[in-house]
DOBATI-249178 format. One record per atom (N, C-alpha, C): atom name; residue in one letter; z, y, x; residue number from 1. Coordinates in Angstrom, 3 decimals, always signed. Each point is the difference from the previous one (the first is absolute). Layout:
// residues N
NODE atomo residuo       up    north     east num
NODE    CA       a        Z        Y        X NUM
...
This chain:
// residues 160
NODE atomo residuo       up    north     east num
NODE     N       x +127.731  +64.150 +107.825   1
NODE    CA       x   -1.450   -0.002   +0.068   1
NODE     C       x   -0.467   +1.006   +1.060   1
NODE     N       x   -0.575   -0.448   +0.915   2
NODE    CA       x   -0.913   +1.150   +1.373   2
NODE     C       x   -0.742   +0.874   -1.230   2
NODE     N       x   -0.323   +0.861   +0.702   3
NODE    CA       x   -0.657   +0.967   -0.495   3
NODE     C       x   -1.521   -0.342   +0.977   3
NODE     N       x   -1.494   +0.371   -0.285   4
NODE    CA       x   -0.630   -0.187   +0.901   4
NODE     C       x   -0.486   +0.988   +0.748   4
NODE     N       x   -0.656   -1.056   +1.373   5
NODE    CA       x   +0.410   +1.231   +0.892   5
NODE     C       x   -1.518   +1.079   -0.184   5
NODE     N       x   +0.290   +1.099   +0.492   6
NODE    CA       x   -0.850   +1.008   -0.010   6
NODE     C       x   -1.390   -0.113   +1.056   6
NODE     N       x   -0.733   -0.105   -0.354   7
NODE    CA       x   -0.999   +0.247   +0.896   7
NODE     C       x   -1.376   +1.118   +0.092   7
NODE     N       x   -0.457   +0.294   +1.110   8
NODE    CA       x   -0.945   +1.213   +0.145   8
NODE     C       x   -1.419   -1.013   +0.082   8
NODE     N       x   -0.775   +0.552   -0.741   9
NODE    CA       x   -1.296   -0.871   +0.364   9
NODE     C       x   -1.703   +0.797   -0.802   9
NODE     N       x   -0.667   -0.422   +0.997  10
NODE    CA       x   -1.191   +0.969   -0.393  10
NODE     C       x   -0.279   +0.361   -1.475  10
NODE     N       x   -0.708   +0.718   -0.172  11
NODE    CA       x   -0.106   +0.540   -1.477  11
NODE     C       x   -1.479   -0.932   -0.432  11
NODE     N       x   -0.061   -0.377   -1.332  12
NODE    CA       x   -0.956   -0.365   -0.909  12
NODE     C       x   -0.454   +0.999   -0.916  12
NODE     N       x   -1.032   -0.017   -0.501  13
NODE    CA       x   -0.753   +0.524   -1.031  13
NODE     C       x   +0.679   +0.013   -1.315  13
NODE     N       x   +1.038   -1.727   -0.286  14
NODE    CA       x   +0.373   +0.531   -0.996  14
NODE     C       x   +1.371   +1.053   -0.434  14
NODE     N       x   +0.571   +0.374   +1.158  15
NODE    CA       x   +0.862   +0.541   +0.301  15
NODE     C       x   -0.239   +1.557   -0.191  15
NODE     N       x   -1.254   +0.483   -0.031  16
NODE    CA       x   -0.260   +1.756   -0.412  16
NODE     C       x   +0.892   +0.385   -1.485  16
NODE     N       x   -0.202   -0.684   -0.686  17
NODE    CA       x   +0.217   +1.202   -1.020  17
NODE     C       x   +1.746   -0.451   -0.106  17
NODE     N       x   +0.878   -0.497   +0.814  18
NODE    CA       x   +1.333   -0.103   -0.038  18
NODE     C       x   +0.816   +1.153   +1.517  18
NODE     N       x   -1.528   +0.057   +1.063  19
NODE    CA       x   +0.713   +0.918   +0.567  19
NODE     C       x   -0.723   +1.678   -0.460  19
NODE     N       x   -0.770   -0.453   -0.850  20
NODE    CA       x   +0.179   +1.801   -0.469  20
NODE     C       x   +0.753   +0.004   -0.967  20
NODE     N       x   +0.326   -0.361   -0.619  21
NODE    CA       x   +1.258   +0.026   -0.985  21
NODE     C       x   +1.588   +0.474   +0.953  21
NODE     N       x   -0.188   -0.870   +0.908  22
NODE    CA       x   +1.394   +0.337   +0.785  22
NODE     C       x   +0.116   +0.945   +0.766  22
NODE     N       x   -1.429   +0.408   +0.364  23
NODE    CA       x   -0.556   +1.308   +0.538  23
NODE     C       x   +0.706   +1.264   -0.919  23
NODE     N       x   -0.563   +0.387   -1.170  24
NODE    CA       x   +0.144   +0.468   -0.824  24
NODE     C       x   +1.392   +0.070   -0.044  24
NODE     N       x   +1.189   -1.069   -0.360  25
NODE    CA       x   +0.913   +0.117   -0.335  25
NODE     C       x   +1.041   +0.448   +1.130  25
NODE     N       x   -0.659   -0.193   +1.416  26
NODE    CA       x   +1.004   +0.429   +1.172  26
NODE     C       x   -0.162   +1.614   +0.224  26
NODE     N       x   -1.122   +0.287   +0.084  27
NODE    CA       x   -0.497   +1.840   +0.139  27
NODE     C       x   +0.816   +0.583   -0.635  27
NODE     N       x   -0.448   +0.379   -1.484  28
NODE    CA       x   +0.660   +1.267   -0.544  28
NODE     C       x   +0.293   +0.786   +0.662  28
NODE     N       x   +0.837   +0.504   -0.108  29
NODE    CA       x   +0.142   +1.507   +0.631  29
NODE     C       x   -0.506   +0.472   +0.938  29
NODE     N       x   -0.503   -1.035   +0.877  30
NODE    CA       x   +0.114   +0.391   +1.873  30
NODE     C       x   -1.905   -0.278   -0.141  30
NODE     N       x   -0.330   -0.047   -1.033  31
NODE    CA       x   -1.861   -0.282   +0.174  31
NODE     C       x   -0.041   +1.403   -0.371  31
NODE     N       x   -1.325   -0.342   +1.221  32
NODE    CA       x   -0.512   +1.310   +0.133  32
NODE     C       x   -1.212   +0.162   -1.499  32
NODE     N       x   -0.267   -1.002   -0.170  33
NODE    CA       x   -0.796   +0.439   -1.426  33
NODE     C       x   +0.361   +0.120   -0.742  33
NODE     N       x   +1.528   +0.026   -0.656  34
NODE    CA       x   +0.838   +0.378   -1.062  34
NODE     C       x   +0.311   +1.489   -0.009  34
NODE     N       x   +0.449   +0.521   +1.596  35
NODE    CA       x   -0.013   +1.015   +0.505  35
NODE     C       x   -1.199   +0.969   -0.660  35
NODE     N       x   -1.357   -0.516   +0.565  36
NODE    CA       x   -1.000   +0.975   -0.378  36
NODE     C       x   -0.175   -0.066   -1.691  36
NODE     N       x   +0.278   -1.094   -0.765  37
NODE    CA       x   -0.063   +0.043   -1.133  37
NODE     C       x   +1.004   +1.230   -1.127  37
NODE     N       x   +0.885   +0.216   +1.136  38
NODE    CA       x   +1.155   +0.315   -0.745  38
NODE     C       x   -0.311   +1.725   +0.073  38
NODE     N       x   -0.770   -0.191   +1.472  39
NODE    CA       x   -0.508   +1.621   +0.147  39
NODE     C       x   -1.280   +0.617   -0.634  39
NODE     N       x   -1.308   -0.835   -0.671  40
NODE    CA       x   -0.926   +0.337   +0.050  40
NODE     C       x   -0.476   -0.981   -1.710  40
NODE     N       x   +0.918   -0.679   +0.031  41
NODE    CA       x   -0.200   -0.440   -1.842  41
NODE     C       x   -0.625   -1.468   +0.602  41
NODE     N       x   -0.315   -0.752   -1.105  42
NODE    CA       x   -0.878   -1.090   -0.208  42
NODE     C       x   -1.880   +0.759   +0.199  42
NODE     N       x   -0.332   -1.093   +1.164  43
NODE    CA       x   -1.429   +0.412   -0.103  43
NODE     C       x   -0.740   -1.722   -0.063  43
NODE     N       x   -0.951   +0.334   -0.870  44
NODE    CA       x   -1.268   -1.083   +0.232  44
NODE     C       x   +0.922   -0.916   -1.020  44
NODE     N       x   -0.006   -0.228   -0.728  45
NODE    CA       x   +1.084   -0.704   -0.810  45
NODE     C       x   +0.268   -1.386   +0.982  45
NODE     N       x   +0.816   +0.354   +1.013  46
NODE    CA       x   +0.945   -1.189   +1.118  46
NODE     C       x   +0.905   +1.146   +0.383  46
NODE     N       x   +1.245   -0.829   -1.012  47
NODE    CA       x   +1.259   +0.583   +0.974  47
NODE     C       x   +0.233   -0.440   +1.049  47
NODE     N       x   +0.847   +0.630   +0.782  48
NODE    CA       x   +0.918   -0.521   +1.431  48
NODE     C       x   +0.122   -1.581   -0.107  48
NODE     N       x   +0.588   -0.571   -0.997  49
NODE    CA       x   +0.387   -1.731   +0.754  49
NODE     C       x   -1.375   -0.406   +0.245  49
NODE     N       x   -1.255   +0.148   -1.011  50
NODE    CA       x   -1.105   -0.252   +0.292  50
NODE     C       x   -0.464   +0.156   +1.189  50
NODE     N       x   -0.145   +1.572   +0.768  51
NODE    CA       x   +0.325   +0.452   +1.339  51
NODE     C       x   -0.193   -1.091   +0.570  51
NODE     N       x   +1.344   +0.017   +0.307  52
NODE    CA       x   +0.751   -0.544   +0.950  52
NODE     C       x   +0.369   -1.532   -0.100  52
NODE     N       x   -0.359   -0.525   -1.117  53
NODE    CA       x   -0.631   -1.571   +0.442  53
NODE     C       x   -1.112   -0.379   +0.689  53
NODE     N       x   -0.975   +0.821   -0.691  54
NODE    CA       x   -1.227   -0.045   +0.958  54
NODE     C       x   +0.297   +0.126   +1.255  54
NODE     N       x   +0.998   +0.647   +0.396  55
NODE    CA       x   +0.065   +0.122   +1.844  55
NODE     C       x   +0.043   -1.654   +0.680  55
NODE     N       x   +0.367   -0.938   -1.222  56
NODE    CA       x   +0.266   -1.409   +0.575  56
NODE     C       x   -1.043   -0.937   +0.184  56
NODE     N       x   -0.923   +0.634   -1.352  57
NODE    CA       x   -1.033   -0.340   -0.170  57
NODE     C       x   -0.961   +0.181   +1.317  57
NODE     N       x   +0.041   +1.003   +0.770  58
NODE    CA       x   -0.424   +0.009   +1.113  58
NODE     C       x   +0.339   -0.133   +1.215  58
NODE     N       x   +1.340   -0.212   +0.066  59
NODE    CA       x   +0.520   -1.166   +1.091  59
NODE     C       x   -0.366   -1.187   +0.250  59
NODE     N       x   +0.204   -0.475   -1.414  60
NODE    CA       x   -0.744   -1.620   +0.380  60
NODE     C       x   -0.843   +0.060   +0.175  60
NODE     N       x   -1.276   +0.756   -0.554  61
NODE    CA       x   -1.224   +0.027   +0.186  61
NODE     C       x   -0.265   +0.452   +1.468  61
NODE     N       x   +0.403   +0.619   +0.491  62
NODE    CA       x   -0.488   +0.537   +1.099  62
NODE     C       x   +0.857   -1.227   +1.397  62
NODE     N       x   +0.987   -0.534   -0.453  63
NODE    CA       x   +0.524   -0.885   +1.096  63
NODE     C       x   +0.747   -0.522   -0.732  63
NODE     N       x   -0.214   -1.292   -0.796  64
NODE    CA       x   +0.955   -0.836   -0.501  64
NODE     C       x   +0.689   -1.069   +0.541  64
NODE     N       x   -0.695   -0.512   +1.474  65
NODE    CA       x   +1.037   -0.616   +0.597  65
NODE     C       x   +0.871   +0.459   +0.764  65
NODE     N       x   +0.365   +1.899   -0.247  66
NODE    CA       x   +0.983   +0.306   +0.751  66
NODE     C       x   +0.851   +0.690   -0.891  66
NODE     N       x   -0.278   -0.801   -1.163  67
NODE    CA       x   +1.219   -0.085   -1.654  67
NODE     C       x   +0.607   -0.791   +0.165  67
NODE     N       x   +1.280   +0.163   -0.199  68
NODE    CA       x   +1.187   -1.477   +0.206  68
NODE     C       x   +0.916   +0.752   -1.386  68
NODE     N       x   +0.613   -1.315   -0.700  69
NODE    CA       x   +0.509   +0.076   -1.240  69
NODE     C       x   +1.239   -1.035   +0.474  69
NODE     N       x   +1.461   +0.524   -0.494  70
NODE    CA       x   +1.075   -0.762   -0.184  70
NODE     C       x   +0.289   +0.015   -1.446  70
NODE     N       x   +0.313   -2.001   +0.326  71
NODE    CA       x   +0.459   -0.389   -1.429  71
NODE     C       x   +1.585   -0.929   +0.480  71
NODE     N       x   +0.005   -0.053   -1.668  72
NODE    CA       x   +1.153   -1.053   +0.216  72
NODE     C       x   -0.175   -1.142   -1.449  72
NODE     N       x   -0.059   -1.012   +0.441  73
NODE    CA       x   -0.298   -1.289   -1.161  73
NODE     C       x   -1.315   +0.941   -0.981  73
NODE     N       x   -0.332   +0.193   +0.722  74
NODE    CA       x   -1.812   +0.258   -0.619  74
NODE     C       x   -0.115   +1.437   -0.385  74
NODE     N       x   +1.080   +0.980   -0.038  75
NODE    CA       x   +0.080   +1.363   -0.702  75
NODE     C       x   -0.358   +0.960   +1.168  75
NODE     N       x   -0.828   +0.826   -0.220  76
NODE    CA       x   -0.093   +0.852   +0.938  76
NODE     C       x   +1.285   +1.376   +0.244  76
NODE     N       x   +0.738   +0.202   +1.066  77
NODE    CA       x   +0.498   +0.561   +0.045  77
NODE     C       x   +0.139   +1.378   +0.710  77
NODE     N       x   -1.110   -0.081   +0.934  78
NODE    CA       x   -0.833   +1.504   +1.029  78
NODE     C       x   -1.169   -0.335   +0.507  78
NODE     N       x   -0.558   +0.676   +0.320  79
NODE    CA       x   -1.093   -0.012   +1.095  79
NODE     C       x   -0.109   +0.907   +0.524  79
NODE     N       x   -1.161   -0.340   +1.374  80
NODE    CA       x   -0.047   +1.102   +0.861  80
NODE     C       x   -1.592   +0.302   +0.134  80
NODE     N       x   -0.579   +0.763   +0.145  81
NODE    CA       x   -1.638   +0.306   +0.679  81
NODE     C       x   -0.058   +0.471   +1.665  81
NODE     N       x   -0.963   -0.494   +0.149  82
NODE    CA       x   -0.560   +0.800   +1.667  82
NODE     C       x   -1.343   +0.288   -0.603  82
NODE     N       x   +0.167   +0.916   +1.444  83
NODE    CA       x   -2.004   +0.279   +0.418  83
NODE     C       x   -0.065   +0.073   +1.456  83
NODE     N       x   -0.707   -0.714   +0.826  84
NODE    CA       x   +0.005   +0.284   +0.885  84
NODE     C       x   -1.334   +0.872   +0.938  84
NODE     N       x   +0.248   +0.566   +0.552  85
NODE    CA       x   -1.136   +1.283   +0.715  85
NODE     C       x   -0.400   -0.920   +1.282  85
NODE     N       x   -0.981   -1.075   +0.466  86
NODE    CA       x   +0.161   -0.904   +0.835  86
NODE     C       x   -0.665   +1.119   +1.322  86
NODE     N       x   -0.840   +0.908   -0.381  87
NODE    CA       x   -0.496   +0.339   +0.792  87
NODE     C       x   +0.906   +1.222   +1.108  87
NODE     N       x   +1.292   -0.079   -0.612  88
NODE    CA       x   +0.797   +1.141   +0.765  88
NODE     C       x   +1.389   -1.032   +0.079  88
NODE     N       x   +0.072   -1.009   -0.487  89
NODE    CA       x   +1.097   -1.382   +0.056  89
NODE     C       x   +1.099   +1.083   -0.442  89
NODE     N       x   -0.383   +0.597   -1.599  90
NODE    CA       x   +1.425   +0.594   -0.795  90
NODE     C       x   -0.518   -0.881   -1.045  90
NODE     N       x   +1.890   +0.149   -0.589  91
NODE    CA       x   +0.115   -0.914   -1.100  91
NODE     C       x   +0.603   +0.741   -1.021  91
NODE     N       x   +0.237   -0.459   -1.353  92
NODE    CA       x   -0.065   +1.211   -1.268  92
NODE     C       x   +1.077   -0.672   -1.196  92
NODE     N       x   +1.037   +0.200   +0.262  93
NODE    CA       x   +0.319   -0.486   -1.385  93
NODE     C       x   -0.140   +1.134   -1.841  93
NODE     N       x   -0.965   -0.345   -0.330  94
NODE    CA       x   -0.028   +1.013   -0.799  94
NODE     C       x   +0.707   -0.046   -1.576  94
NODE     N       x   +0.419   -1.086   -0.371  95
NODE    CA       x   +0.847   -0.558   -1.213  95
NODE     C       x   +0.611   -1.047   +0.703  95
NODE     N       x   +1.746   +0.495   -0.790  96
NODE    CA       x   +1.324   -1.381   +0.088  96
NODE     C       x   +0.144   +0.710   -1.268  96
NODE     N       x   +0.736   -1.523   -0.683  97
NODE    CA       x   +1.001   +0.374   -1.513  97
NODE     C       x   +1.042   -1.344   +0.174  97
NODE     N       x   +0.580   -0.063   -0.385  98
NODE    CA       x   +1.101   -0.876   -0.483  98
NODE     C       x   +0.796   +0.008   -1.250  98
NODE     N       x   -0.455   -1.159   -1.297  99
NODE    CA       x   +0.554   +0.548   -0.879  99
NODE     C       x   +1.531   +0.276   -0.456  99
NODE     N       x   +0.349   +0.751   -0.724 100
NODE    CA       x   +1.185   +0.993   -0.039 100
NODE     C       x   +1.015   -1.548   +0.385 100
NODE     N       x   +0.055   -1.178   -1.260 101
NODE    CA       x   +0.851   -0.675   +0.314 101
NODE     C       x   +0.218   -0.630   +1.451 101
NODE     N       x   -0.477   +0.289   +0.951 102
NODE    CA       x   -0.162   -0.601   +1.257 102
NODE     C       x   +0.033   +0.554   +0.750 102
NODE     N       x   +0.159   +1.607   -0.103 103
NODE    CA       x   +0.436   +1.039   +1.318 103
NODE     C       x   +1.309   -0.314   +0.122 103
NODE     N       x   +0.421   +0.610   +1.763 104
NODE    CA       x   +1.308   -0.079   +0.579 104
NODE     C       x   +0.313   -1.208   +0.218 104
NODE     N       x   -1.311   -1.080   +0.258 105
NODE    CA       x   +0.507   -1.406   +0.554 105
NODE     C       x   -0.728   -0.306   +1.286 105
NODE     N       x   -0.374   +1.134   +0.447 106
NODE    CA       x   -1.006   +0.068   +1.312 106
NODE     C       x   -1.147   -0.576   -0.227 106
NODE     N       x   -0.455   -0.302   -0.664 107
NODE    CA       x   -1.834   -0.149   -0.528 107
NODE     C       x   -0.810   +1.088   +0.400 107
NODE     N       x   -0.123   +0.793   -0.230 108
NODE    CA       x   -0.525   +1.370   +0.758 108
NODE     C       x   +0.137   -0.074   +1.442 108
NODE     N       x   +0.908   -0.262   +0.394 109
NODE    CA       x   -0.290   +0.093   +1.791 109
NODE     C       x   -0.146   -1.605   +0.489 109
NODE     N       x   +0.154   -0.481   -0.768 110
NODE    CA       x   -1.102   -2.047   +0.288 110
NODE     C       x   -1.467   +0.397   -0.516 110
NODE     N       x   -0.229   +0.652   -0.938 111
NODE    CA       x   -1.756   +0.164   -0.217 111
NODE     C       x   -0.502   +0.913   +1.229 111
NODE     N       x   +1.097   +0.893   +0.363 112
NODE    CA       x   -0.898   +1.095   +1.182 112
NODE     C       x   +0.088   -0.599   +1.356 112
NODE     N       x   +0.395   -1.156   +0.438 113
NODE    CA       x   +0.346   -0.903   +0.974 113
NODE     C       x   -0.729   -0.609   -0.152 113
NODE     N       x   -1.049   -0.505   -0.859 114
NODE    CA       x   -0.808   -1.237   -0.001 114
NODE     C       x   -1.166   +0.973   +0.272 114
NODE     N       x   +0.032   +0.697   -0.996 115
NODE    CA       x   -1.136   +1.647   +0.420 115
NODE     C       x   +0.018   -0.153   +1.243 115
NODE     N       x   +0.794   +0.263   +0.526 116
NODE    CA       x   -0.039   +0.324   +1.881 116
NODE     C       x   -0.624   -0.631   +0.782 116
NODE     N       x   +0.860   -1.179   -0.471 117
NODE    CA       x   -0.473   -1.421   +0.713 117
NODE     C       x   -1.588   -0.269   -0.222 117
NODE     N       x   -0.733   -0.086   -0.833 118
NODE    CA       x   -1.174   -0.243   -0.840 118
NODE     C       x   -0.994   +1.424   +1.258 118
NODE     N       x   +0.968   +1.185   -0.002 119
NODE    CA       x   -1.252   +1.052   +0.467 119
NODE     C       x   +0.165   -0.889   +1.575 119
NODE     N       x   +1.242   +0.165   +0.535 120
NODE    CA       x   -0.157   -0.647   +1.469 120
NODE     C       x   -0.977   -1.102   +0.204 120
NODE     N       x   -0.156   -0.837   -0.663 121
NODE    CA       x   -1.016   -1.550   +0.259 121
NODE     C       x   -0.912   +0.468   -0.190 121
NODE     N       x   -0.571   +1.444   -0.616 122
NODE    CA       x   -1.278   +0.043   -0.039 122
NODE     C       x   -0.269   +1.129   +1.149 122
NODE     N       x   +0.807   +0.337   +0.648 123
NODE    CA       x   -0.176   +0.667   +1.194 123
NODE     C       x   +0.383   +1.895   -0.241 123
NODE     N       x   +0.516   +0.071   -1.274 124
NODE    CA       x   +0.025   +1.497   +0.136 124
NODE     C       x   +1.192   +0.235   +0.649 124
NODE     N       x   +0.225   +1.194   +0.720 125
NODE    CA       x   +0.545   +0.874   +0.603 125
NODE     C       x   +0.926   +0.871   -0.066 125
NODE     N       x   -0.114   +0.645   -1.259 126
NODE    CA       x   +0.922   +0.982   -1.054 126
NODE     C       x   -0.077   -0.489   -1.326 126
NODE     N       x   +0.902   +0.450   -0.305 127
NODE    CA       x   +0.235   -0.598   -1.218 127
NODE     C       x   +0.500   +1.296   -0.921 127
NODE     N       x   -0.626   +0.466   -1.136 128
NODE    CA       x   +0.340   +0.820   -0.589 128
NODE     C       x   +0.409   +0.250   -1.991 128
NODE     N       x   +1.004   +0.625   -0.219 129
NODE    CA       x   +0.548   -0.071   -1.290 129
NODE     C       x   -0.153   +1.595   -0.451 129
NODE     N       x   +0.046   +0.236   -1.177 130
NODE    CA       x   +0.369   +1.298   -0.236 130
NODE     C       x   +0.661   -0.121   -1.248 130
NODE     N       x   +0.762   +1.058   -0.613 131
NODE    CA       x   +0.915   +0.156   -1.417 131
NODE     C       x   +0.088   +1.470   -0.197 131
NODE     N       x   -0.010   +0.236   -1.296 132
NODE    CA       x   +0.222   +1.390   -0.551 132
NODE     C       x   +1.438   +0.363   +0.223 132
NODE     N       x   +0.551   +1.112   +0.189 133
NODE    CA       x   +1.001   +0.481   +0.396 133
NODE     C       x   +1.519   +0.059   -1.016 133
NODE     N       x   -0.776   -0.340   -1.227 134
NODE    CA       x   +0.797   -0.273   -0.954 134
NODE     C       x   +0.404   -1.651   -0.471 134
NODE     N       x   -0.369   -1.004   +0.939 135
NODE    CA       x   +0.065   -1.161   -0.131 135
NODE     C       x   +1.118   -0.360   +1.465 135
NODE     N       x   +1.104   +0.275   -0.787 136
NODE    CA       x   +1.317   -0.474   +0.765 136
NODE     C       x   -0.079   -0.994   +0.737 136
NODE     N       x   -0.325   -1.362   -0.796 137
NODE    CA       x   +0.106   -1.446   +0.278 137
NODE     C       x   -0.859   -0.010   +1.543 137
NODE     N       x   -1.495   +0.230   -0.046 138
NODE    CA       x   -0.900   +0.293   +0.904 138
NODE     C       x   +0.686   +1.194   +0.925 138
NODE     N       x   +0.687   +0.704   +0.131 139
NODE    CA       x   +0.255   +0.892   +0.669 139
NODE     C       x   +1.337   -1.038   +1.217 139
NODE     N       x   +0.166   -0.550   -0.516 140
NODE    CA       x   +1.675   -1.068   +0.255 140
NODE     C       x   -0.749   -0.614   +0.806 140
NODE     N       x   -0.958   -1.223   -0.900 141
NODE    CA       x   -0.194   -1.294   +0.411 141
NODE     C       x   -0.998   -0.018   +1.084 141
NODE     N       x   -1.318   +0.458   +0.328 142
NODE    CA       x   -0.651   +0.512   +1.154 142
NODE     C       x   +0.757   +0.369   +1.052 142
NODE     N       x   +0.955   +1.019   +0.425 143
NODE    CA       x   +0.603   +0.198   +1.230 143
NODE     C       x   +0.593   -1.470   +0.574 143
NODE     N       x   +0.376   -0.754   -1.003 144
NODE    CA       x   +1.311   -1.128   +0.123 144
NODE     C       x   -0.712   -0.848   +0.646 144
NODE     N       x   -1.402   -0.180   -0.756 145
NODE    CA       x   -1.030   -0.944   +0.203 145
NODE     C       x   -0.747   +0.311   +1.642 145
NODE     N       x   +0.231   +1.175   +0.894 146
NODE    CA       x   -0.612   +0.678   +1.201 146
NODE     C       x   -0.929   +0.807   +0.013 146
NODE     N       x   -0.676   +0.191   -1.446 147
NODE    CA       x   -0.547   +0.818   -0.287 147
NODE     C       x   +0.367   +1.553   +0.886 147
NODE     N       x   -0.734   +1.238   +0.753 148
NODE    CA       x   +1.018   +1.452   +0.187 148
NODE     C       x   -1.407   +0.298   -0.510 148
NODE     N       x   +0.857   +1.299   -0.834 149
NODE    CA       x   -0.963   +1.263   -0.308 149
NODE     C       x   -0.694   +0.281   +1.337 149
NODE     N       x   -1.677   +0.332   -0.733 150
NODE    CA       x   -0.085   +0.836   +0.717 150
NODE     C       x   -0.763   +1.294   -0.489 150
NODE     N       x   -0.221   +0.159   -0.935 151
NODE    CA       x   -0.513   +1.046   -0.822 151
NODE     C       x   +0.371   +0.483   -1.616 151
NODE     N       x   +0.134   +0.974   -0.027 152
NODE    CA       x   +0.322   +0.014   -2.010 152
NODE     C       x   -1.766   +0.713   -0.665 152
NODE     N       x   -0.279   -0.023   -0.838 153
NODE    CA       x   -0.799   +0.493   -0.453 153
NODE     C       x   +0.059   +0.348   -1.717 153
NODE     N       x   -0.787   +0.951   +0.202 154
NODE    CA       x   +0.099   +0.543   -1.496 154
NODE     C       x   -1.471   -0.017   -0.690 154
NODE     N       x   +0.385   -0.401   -1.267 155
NODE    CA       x   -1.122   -0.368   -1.222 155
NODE     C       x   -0.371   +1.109   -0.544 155
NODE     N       x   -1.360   +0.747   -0.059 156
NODE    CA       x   -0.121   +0.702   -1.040 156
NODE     C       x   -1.096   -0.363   -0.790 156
NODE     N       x   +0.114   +0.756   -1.470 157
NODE    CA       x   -1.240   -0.259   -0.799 157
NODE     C       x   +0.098   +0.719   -1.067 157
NODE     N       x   -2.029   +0.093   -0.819 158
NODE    CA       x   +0.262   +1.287   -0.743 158
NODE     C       x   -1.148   -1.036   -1.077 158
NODE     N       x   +0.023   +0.705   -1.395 159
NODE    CA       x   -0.388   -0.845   -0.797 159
NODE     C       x   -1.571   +1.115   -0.062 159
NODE     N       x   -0.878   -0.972   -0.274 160
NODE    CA       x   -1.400   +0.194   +0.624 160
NODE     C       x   -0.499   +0.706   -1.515 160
């Protein structure tokens, strides 16, 4: 029996609450709102996954046709977000996940390739990623992908 084949294709509406779920389940450690949670307690009764789903929540919202979701026979298995800055032609990937069963099959660097591809047709110029320093995978897969550093930066914060 084939297995079917994988494909990347724009994101739908009904597709939110499966990529914050996968959102959620790819972070851990390496989110930065777990981070501040872990330093400064629970505030506003929304923990971190809450956080940091919402970050998706405003991806799509803010540019949902530059959301692309891979599935396979109907299951979602990653997605990717952009934003693009048209007025300086930079481009933004600001969320990738891939869920756990589906890392290490190159899905991650086919979603950031279509990313690419997707910022080029619309004319941007640079193309930019960032990852916390404690997120190995992102530390790997960006260089591989042509990604080069070019800056590190540091987070601070104090509870109000």
């Amino acid at each position: 029996m084939d297995e079917a084949p994988l494909i990347i294709r724009p994101y739908q509406d009904q597709d939110l609450q499966q990529l914050r779920q996968i959102t959620v389940a790819s972070f851990g450690s390496v989110a930065l709102e777990q981070m501040l949670e872990h330093k400064f307690g629970l505030w506003n009764s929304r923990d971190w996954k809450v956080r940091k789903a919402s970050h998706i929540d405003d991806d799509v919202g803010l540019c949902p046709e530059g959301c692309f979701v891979a599935e396979r026979g109907g299951e979602i298995l990653g997605y990717i977000t952009t934003r693009l800055d048209r007025v300086n032609e930079r481009g933004r990937i600001p969320n990738i996940a891939v869920v756990e069963s589906a890392r290490g099959l190159g899905l991650g660097r086919r979603l950031i390739q279509h990313a690419l591809d997707y910022m080029r047709e619309e004319g941007m110029k640079i193309a930019q990623i960032e990852t916390m320093a404690s997120n190995a995978i992102g530390q790997h897969l960006y260089p591989s992908c042509g990604f080069e550093e070019v800056a590190r930066q540091v987070h601070y914060a104090m509870k109000l």
